[in-house]
LOKOLKOL-411127 format. One line per field, with one value per residue: residue number from 1; y, x negated, z of N, C-alpha, C in turn. Coordinates in steps of 0.2 Angstrom, whole numbers, plus 5000, padded with zeros to 4 digits. Each point is the difference from the previous one (the first is absolute). Example, Ala and Ser with C-alpha at 12.3 -4.5 7.8 and 13.67 -1.06 7.14 Angstrom:
BEGIN
seq = [1, 2];
n_y = [4972, 5005];
n_x = [4934, 5002];
n_z = [5039, 4996];
ca_y = [5006, 5006];
ca_x = [5004, 4996];
ca_z = [5000, 5001];
c_y = [5006, 5005];
c_x = [4996, 5004];
c_z = [5000, 5003];
This chain:
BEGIN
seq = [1, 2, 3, 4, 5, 6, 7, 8, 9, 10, 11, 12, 13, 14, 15, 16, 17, 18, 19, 20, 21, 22, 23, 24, 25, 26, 27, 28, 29, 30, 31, 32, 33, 34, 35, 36, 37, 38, 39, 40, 41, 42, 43, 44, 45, 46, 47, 48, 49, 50, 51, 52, 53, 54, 55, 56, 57, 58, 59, 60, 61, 62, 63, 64, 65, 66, 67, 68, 69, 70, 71, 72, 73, 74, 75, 76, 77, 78, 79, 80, 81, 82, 83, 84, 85, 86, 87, 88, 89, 90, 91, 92, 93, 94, 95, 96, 97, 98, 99, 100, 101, 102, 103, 104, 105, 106, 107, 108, 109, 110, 111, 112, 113, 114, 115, 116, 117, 118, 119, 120, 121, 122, 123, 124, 125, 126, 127, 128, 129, 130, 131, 132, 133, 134, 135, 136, 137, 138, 139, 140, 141, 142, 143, 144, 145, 146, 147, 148, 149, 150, 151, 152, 153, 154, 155, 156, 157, 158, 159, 160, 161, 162, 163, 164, 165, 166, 167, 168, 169, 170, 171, 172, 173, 174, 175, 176, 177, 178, 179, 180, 181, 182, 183, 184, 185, 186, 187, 188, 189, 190, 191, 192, 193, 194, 195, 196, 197, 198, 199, 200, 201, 202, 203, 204, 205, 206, 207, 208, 209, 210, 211, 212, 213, 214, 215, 216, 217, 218, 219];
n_y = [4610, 4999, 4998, 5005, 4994, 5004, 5003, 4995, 4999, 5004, 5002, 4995, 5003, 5004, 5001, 4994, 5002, 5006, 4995, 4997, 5006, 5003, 4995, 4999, 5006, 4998, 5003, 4997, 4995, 5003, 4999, 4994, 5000, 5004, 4995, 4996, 5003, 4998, 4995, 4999, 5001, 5004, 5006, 4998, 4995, 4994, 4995, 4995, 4999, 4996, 4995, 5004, 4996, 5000, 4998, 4996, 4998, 4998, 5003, 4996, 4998, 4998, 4999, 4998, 5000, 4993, 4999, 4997, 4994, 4997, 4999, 4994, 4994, 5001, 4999, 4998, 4997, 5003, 4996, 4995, 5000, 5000, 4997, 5000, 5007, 5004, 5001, 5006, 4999, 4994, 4996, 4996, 4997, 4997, 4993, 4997, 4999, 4997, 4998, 4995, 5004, 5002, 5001, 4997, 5004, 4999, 5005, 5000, 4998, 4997, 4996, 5003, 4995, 4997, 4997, 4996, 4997, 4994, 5002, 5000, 4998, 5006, 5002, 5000, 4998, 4999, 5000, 4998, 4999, 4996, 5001, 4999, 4997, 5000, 5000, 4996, 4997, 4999, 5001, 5005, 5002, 4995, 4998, 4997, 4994, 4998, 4991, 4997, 4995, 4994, 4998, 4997, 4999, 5003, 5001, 4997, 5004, 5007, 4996, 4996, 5007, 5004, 4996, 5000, 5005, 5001, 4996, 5001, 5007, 4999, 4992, 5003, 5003, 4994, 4997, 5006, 4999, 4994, 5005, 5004, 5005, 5004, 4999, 5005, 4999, 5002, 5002, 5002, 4995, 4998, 5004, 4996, 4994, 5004, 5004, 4999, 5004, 5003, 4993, 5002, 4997, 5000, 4995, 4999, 5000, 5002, 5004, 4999, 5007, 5002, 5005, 5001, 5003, 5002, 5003, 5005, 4997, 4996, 4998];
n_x = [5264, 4991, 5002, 5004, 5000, 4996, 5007, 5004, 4995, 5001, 5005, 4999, 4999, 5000, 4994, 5002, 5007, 4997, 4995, 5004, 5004, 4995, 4996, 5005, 5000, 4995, 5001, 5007, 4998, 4993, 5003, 5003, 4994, 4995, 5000, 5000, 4997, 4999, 5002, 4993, 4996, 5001, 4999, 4999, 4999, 5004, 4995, 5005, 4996, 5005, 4996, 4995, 4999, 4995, 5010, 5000, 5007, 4997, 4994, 5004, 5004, 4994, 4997, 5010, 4998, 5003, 5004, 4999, 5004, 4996, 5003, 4996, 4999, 4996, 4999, 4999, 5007, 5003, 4994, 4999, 5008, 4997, 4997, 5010, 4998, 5003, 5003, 4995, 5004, 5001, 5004, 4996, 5005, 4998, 5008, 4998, 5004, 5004, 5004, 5001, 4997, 5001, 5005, 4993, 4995, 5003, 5002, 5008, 4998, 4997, 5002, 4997, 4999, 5003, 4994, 5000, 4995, 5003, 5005, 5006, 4995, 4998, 5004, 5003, 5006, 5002, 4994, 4996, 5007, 5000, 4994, 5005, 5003, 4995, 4997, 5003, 5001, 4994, 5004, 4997, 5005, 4999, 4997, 4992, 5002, 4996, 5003, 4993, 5000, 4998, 5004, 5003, 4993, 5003, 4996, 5003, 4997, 5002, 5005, 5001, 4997, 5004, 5005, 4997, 4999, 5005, 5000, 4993, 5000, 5008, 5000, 4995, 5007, 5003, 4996, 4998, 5006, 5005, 4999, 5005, 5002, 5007, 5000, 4999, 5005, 5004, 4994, 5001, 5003, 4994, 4995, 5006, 4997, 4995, 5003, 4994, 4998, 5004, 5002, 4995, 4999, 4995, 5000, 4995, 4994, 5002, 5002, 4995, 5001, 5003, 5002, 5002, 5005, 5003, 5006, 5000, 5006, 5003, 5008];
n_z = [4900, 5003, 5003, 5004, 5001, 4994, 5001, 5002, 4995, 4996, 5003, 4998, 4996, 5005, 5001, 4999, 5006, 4999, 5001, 5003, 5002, 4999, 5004, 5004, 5001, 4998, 5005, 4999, 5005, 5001, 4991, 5004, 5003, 4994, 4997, 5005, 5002, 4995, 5001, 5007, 4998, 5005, 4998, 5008, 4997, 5003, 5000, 4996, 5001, 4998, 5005, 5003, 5005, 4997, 4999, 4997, 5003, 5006, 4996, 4997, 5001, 5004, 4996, 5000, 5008, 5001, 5006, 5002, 5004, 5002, 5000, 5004, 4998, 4994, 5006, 4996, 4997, 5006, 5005, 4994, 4998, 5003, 4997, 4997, 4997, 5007, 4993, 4998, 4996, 5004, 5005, 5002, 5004, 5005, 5002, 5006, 4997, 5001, 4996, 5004, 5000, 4993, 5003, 5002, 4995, 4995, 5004, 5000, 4992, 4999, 4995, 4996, 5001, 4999, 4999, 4996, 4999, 4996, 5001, 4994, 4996, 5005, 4998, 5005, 4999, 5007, 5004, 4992, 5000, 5005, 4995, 4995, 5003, 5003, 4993, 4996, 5005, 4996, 4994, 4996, 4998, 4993, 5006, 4999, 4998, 5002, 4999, 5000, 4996, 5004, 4994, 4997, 4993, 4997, 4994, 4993, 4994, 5003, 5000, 4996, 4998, 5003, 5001, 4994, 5001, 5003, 4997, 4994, 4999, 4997, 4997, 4995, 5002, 4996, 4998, 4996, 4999, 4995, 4995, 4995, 4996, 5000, 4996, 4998, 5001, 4997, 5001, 4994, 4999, 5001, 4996, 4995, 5003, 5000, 4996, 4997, 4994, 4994, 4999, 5001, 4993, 5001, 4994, 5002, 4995, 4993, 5003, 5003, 5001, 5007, 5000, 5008, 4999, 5005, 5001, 5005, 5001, 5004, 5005];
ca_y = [5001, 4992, 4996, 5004, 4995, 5000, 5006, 4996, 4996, 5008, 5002, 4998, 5003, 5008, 5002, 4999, 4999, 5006, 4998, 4994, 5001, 5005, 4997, 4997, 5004, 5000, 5007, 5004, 5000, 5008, 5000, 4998, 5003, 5007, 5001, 5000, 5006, 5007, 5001, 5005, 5004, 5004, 5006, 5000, 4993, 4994, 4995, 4995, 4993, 4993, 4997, 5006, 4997, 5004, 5008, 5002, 5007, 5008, 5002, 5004, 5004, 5005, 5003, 5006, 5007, 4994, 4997, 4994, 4995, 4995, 4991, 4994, 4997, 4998, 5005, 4997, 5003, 5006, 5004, 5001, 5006, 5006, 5000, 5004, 5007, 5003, 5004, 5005, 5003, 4997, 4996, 4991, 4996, 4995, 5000, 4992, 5000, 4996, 5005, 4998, 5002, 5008, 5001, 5003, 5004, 5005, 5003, 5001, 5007, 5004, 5000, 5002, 4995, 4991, 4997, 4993, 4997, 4995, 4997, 4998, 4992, 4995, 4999, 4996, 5004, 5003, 5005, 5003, 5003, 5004, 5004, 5003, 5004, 5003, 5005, 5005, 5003, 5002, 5005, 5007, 5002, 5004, 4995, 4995, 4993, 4998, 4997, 4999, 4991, 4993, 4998, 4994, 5003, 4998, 4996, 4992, 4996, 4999, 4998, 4994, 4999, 5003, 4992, 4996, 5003, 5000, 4992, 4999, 5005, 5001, 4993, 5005, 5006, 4997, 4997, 5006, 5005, 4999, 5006, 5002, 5006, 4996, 5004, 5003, 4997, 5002, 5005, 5006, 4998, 4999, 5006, 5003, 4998, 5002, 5006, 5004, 5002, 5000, 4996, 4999, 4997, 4998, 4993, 4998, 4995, 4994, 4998, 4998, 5006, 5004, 5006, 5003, 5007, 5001, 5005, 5000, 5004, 4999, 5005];
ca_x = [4998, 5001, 5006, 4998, 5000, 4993, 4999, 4998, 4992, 4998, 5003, 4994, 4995, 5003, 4997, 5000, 5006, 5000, 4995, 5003, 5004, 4999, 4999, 5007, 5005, 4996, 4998, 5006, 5004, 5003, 5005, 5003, 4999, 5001, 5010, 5005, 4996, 5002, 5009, 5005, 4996, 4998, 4999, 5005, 5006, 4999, 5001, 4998, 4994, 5002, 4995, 4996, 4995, 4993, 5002, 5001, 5004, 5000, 4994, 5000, 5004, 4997, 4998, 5001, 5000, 5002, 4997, 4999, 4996, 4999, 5004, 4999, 5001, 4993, 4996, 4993, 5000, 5000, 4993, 4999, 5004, 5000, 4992, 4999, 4999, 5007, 4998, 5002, 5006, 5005, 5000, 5002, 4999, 5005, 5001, 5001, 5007, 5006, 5005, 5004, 4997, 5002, 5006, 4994, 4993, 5003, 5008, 5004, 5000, 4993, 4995, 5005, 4996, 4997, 4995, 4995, 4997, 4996, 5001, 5006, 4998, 4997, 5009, 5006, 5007, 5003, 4995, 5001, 5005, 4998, 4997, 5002, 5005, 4994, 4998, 5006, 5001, 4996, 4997, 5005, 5004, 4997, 4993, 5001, 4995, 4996, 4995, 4997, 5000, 4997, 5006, 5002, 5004, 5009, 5002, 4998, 4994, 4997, 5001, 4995, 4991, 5003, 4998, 4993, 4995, 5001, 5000, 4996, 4999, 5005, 4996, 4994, 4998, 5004, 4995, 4996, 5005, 5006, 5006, 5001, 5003, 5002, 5003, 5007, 5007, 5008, 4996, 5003, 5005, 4999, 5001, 5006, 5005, 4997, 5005, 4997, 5002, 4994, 4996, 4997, 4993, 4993, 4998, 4993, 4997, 5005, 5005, 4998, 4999, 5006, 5002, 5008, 4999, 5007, 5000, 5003, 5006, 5004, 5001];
ca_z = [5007, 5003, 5005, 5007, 5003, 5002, 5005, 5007, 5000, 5001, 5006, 5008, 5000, 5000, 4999, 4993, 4995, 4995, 4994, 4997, 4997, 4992, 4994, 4999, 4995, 4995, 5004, 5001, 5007, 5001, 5000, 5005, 5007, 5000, 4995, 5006, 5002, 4996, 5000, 5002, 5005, 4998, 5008, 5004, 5000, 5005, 4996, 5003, 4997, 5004, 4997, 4998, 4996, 4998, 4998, 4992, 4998, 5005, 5001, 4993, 5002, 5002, 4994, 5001, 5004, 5004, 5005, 4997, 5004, 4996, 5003, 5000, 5008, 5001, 5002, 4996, 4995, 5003, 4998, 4993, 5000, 5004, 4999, 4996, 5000, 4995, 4997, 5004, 4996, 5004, 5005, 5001, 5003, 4999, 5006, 4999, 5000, 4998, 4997, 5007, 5005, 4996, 5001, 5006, 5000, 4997, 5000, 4995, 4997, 5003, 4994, 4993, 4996, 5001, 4997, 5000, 4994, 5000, 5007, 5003, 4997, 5006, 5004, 5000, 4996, 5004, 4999, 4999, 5002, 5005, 4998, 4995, 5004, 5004, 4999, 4999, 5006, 5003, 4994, 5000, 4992, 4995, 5000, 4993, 5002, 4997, 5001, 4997, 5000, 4993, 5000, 4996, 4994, 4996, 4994, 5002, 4998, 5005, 5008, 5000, 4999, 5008, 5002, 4999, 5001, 5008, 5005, 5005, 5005, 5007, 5002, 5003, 5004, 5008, 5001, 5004, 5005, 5005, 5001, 4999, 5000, 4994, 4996, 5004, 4996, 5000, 5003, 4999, 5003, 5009, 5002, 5000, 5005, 5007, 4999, 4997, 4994, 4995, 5002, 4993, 5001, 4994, 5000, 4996, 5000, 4997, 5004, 5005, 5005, 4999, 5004, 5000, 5004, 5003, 5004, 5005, 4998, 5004, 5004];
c_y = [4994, 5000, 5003, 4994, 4999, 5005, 4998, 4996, 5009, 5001, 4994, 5003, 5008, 5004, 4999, 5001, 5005, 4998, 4993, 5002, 5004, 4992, 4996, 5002, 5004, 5009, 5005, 5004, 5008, 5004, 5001, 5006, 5008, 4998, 5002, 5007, 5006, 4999, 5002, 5004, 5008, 5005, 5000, 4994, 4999, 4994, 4993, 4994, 4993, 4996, 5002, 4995, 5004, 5010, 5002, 5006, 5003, 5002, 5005, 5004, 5007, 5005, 5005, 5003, 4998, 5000, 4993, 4996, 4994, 4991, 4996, 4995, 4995, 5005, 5001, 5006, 5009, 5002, 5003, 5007, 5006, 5002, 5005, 5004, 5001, 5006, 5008, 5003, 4998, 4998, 4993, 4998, 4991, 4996, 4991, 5000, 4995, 5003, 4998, 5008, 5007, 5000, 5002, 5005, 5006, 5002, 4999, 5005, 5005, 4999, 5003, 4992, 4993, 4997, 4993, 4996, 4994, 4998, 4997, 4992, 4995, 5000, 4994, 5004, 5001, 5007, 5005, 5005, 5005, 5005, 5006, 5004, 5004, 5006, 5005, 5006, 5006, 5006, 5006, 5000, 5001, 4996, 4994, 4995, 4998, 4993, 4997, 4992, 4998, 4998, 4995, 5004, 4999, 4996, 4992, 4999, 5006, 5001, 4992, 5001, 5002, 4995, 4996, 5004, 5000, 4993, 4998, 5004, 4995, 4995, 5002, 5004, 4996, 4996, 5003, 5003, 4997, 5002, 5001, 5006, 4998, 5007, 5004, 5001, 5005, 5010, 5007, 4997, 5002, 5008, 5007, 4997, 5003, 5007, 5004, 5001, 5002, 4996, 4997, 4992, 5001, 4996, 5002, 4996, 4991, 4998, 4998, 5002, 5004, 5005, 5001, 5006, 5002, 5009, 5000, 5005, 5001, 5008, 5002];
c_x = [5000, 5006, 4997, 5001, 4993, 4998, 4996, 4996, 4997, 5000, 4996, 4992, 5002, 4997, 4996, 5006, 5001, 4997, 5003, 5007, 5001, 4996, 5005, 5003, 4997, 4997, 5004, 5002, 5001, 5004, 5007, 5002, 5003, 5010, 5002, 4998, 5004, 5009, 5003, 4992, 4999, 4997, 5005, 5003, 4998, 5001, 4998, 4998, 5000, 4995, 4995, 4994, 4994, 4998, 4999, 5004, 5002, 4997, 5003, 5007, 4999, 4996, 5004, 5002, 5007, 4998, 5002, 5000, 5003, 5000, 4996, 5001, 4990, 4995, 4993, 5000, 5001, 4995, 4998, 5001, 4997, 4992, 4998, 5001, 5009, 4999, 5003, 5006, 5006, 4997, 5000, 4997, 5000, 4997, 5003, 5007, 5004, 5004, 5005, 5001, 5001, 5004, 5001, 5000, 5005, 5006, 5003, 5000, 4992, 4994, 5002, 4995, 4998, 4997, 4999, 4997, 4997, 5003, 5006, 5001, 4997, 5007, 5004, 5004, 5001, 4997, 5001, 5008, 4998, 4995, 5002, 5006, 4999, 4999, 5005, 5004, 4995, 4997, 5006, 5005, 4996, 4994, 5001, 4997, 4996, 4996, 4998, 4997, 5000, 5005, 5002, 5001, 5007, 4997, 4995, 4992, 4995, 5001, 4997, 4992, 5001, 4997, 4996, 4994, 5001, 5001, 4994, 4998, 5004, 4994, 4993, 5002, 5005, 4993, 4996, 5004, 5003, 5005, 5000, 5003, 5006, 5004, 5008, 5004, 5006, 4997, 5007, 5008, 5000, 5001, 5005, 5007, 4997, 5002, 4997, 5006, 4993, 4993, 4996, 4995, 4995, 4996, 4991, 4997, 5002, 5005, 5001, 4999, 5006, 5000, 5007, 5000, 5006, 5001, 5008, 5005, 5004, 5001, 4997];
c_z = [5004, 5007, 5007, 5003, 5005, 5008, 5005, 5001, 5001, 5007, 5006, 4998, 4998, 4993, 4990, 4994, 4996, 4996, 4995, 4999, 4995, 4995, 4997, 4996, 4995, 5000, 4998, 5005, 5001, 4996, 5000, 5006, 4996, 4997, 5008, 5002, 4995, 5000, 5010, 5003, 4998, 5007, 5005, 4999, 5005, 4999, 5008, 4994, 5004, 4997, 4996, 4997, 5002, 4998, 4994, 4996, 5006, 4998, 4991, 5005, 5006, 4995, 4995, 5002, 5004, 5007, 5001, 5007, 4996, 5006, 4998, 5006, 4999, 5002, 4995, 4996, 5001, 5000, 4996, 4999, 5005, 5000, 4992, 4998, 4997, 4998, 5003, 4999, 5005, 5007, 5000, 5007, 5000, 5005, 4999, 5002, 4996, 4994, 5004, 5004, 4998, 5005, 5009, 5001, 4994, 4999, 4993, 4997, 5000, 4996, 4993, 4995, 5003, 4995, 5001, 4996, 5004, 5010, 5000, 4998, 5006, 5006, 4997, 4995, 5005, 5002, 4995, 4999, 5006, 5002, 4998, 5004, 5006, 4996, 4998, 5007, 5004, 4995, 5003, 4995, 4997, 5000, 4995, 5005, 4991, 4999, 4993, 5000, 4996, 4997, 4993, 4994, 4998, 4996, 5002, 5000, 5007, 5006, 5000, 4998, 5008, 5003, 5000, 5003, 5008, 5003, 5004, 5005, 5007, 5004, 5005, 5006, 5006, 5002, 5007, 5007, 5003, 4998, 4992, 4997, 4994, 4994, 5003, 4993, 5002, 5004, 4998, 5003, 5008, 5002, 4999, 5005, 5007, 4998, 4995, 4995, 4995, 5001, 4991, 5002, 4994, 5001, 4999, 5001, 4999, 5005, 5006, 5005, 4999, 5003, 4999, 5003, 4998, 5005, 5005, 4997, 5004, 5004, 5006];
């Protein structure tokens, strides 16, 4: 899978990022979007979607029968998002928001699901902690987090074609930007020291995409 570095040449133009994210990921990306969806979505959930993005998986997660809002802080990308058809089966909103800001707008305990994909590589580690620790606070007993990210193969020979094939992207997209996004590291760690438990991962796409997903056990 080419290097989500590329997000942020995608994201100053709203409206083309569906299209250059599916060509990145060589037309996986959905999925991605349906794995997260089918581990918490179901009739009556309540989902939160951090860095919604375009709505990718608020939109599969409304699909099954999810209500879904869905967080961003690019207004562009929000439009996008709302320009397009949610499926009749669920609810999605979505709202220019901070993840600073969860802790605002939704009470303790008021979600049975937390979602993200492709947003926790554009944090800090501090952040992302603090993200994580937010959500946890703000799920029911029993709810799952879910995040989904670009991340560093384990083994040698592909975590170096990893590297070769992502430098010039990074070069290219600082060029274009300024900015770059970075691989998120130590993620399943991160998410059992923010309290989760049954914290699983699965690697795809040579290694290079992870999904974590963790649940609320606590008293």
């Amino acid at each position: 899978m080419s290097s989500f570095v590329w997000m942020r040449f995608l994201e100053s133009a709203p409206e083309r990022y569906d299209r250059g994210i599916r060509m990145l990921s060589g037309g996986r990306i959905e999925e991605a979007y349906e794995r997260i969806a089918a581990l918490v979505a179901a009739p009556g959930k309540r989902i939160l979607d951090i860095g919604c993005g375009t709505g990718g998986v608020s939109l599969a997660c409304a699909a099954c029968g999810a209500t879904v809002t869905g967080i961003d802080i690019d207004a562009g990308m929000l439009e996008v998002a709302r320009r397009k058809t949610v499926p009749a089966a669920g609810q999605a909103e979505f709202l220019e928001l901070a993840a600073a800001e969860i802790e605002d707008v939704f009470a303790e305990q008021s979600l049975d699901a937390v979602v993200s994909c492709l947003a926790m590589s554009e944090m800090s580690a501090e952040e992302q902690d603090y993200a994580l620790r937010i959500a946890y606070s703000r799920l029911r007993q029993g709810g799952m987090i879910v995040i989904a990210d670009e991340t560093i193969p384990e083994g040698g020979p592909s975590r170096l074609a990893y590297r070769l094939r992502r430098l010039p992207a990074i070069a290219l997209t600082y060029l274009l930007t300024q900015t770059a996004t970075r691989p998120v590291r130590d993620l399943a760690r991160r998410v059992r020291a923010a309290g989760f438990s049954e914290v699983e991962e699965k690697r795809m796409w040579s290694g290079s995409f992870l999904i974590v997903h963790g649940v609320k056990r606590g008293s």
